[in-house]
C-alpha positions as CSV (number, residue, x, y, z in Angstrom):
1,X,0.0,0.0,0.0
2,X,1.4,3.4,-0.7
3,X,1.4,5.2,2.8
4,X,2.4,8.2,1.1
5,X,-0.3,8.6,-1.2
6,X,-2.6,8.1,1.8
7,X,-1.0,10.4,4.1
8,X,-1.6,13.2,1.4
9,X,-5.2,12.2,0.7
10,X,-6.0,12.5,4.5
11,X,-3.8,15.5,4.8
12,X,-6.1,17.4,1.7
13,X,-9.4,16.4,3.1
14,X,-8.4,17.6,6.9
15,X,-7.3,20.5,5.0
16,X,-10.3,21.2,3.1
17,X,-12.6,20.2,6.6
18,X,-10.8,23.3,8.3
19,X,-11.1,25.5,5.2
20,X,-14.5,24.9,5.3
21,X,-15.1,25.3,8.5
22,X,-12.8,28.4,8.9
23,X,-15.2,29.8,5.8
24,X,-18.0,29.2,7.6
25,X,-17.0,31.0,10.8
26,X,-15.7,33.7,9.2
27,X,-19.1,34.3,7.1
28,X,-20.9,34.3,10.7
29,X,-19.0,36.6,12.2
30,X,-18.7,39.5,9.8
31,X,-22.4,39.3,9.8
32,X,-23.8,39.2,6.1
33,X,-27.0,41.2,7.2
34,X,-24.8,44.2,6.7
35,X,-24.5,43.5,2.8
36,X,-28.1,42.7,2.6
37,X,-29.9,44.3,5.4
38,X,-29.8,47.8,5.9
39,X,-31.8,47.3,8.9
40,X,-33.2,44.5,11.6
41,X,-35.8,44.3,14.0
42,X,-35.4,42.4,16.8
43,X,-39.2,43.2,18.3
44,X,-41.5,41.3,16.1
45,X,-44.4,41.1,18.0
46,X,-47.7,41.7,16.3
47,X,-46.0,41.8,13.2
48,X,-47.0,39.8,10.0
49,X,-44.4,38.0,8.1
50,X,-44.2,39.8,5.3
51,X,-43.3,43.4,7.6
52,X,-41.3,40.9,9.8
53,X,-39.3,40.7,6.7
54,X,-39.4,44.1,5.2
55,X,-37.8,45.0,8.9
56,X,-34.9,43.0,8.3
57,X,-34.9,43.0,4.7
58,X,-36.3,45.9,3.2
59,X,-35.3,45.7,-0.1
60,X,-36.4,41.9,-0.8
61,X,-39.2,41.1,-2.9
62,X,-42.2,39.1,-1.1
63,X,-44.5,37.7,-3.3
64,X,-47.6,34.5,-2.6
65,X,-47.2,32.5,-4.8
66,X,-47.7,28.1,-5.1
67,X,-44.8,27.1,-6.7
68,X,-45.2,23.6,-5.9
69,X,-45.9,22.5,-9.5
70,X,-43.0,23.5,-10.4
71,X,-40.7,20.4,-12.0
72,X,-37.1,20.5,-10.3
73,X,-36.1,20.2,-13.8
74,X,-37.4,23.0,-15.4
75,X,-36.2,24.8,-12.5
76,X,-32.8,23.6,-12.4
77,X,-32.7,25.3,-17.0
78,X,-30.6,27.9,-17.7
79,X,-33.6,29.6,-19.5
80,X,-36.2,29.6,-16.5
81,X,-37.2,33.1,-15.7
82,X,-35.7,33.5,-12.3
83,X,-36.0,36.5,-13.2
84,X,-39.6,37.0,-13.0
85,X,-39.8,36.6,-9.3
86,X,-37.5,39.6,-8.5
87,X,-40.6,42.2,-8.9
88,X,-43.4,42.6,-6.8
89,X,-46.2,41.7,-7.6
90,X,-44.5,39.4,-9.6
91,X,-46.2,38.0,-12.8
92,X,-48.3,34.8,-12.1
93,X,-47.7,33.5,-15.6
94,X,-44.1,32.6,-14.1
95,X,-46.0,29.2,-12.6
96,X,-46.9,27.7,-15.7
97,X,-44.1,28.9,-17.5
98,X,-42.3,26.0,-20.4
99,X,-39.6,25.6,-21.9
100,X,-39.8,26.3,-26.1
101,X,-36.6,25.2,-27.7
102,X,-33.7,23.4,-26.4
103,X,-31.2,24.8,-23.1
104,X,-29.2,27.5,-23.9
105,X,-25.7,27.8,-22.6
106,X,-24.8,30.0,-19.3
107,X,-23.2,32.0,-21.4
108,X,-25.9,33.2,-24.2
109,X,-26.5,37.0,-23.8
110,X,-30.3,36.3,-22.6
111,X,-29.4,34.1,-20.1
112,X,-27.0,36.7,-18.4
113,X,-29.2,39.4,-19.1
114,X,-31.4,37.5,-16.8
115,X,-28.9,36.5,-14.0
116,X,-27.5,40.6,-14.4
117,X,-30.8,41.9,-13.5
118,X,-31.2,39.9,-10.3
119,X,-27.6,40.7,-8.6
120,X,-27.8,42.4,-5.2
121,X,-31.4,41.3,-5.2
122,X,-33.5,39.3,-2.6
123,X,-36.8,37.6,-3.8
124,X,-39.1,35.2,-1.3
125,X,-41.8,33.6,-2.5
126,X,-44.5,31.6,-0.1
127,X,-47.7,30.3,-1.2
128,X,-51.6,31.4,0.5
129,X,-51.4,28.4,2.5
130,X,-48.3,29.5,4.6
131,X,-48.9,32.6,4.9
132,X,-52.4,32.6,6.1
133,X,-50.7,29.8,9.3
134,X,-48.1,32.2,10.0
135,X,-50.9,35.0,10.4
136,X,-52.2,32.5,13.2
137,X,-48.8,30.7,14.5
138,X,-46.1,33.6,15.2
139,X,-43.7,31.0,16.0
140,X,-44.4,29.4,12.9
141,X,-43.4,32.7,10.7
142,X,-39.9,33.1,13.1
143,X,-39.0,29.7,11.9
144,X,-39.2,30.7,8.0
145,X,-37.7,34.2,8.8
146,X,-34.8,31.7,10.1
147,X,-34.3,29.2,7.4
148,X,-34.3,32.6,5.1
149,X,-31.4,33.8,7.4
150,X,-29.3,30.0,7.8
151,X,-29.9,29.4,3.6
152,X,-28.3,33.2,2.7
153,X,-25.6,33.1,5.7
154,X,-24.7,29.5,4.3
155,X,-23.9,30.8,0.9
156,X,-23.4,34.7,1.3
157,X,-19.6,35.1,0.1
158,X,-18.3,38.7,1.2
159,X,-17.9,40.6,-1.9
160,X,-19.8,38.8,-3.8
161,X,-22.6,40.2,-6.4
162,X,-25.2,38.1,-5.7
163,X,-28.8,37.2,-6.2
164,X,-31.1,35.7,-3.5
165,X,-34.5,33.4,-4.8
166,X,-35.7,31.3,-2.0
167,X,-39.2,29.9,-2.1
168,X,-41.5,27.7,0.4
169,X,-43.7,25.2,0.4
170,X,-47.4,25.0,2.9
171,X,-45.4,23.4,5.7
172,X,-42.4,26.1,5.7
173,X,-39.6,24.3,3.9
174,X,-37.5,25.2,1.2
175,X,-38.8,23.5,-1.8
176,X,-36.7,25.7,-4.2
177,X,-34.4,28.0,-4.5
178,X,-31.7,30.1,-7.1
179,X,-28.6,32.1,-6.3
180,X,-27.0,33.8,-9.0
181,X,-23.6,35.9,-9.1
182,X,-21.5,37.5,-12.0
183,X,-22.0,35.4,-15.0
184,X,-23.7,31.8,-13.4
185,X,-26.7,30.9,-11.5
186,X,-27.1,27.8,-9.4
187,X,-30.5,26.1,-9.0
188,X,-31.5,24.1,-5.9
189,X,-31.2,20.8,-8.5
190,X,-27.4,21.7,-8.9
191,X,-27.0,22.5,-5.3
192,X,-28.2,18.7,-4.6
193,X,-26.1,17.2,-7.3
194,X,-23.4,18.8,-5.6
195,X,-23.7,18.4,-2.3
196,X,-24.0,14.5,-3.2
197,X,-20.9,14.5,-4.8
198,X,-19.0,16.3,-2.0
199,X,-20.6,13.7,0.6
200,X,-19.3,10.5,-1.6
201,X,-15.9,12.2,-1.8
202,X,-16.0,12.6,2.1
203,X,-16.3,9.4,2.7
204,X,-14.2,7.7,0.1
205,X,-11.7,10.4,2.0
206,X,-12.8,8.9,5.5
207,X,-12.7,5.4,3.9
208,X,-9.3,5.7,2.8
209,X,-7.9,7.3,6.2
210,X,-9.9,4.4,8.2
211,X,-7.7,2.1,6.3
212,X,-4.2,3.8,6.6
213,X,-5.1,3.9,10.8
214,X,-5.8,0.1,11.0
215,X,-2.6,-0.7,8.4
216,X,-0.3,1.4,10.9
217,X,-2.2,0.0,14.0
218,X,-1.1,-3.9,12.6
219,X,2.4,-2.8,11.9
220,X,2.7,-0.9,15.3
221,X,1.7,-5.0,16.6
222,X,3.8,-6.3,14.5
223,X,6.8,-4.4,15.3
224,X,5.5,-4.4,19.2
225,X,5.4,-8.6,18.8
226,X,9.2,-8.8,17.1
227,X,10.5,-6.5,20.3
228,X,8.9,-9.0,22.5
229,X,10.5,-11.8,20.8
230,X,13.7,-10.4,20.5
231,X,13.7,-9.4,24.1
232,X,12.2,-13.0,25.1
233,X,15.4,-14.7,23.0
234,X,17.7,-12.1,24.7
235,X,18.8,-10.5,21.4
């Protein structure tokens, strides 16, 4: 087995644990409400959802809307109007909206004429069922308010020109979502893709580094038993 392979495998993915985690840290404690909150209320009493979040984010678009129907894949084109969602009221045609020709590249001038016009932007969208059990459960509309919050502090990168689309299904979860930045966009579909990709990495990583601890722990018994013996036949 080539130990020194291994030991640089386990050394990059211990590396890229604490970069993530140092990435992570750092994002929380510069606070990314700065970059897209220009102000936050902490007193949210009495408030509906919709002024809970034009307190902390005043410039977001809120529109109610069912988005449900929506296929992943027709989310997850290059050509879906994202767009659409960043006005308010937003145009309901959005819903039922289909594709006419084949995907165009990230790079066609429509396509970044759409991502360009929804940097710096922040657009929630929740349907008339949510919204009317947030008007009666208070608790219920702090818990949306705070996956909004953990989805944009998870992928808010300092500097960056970016694009916020987050929308919910009757129950309060995320059931899609789009952030877009300076020439791409990545749909909830890609995000998945990805993230599935990073965990089977991980733990092809943690497999590998499993086996280089028990190869070192029979050697250390091996070398451990040939002391013993040596010292048993007095050499």
């Amino acid at each position: 087995m080539n130990f020194d392979a291994i030991n640089k495998m386990s050394e990059q993915y211990l590396t890229s644990m604490y970069q993530k985690n140092k990435v992570q840290t750092t994002v929380g404690s510069i606070g990314f409400y700065s970059a897209l909150s220009t102000k936050a209320t902490e007193k949210t009493e009495g408030m509906s959802f919709k002024e809970m979040l034009k307190s902390k984010y005043p410039k977001a678009y809120y529109n109610v809307m069912d988005t449900s129907k929506i296929d992943a894949a027709l989310w997850g084109r290059t050509d879906y109007p994202f767009d659409k969602y960043f006005k308010e009221p937003a145009d309901q045609s959005v819903l039922d909206w289909k594709p006419t020709g084949p995907q165009p590249p990230m790079l066609d001038p429509k396509v970044q004429a759409k991502i360009g016009s929804t940097l710096g932007k922040t657009a929630i969208v929740i349907p008339p069922e949510l919204e009317e059990k947030m008007n009666e459960d208070p608790e219920l509309a702090k818990k949306v308010m705070e996956r909004i919050d953990n989805f944009i502090g998870k992928y808010y990168r300092p500097g960056a020109n970016q694009g916020f689309l987050i929308t919910f299904d009757e129950n309060g979860e995320i059931n899609h979502s789009c952030i877009t930045s300076e020439s791409f966009s990545v749909s909830s579909s890609e995000y998945k893709d990805a993230q599935r990709a990073r965990r089977e990495k991980r733990a092809q990583y943690e497999r590998i580094a499993e086996a280089h601890a028990m190869e070192q722990k029979l050697l250390q018994k091996k070398l451990l038993a040939a002391y013993e013996a040596m010292r048993f036949f007095g050499m």
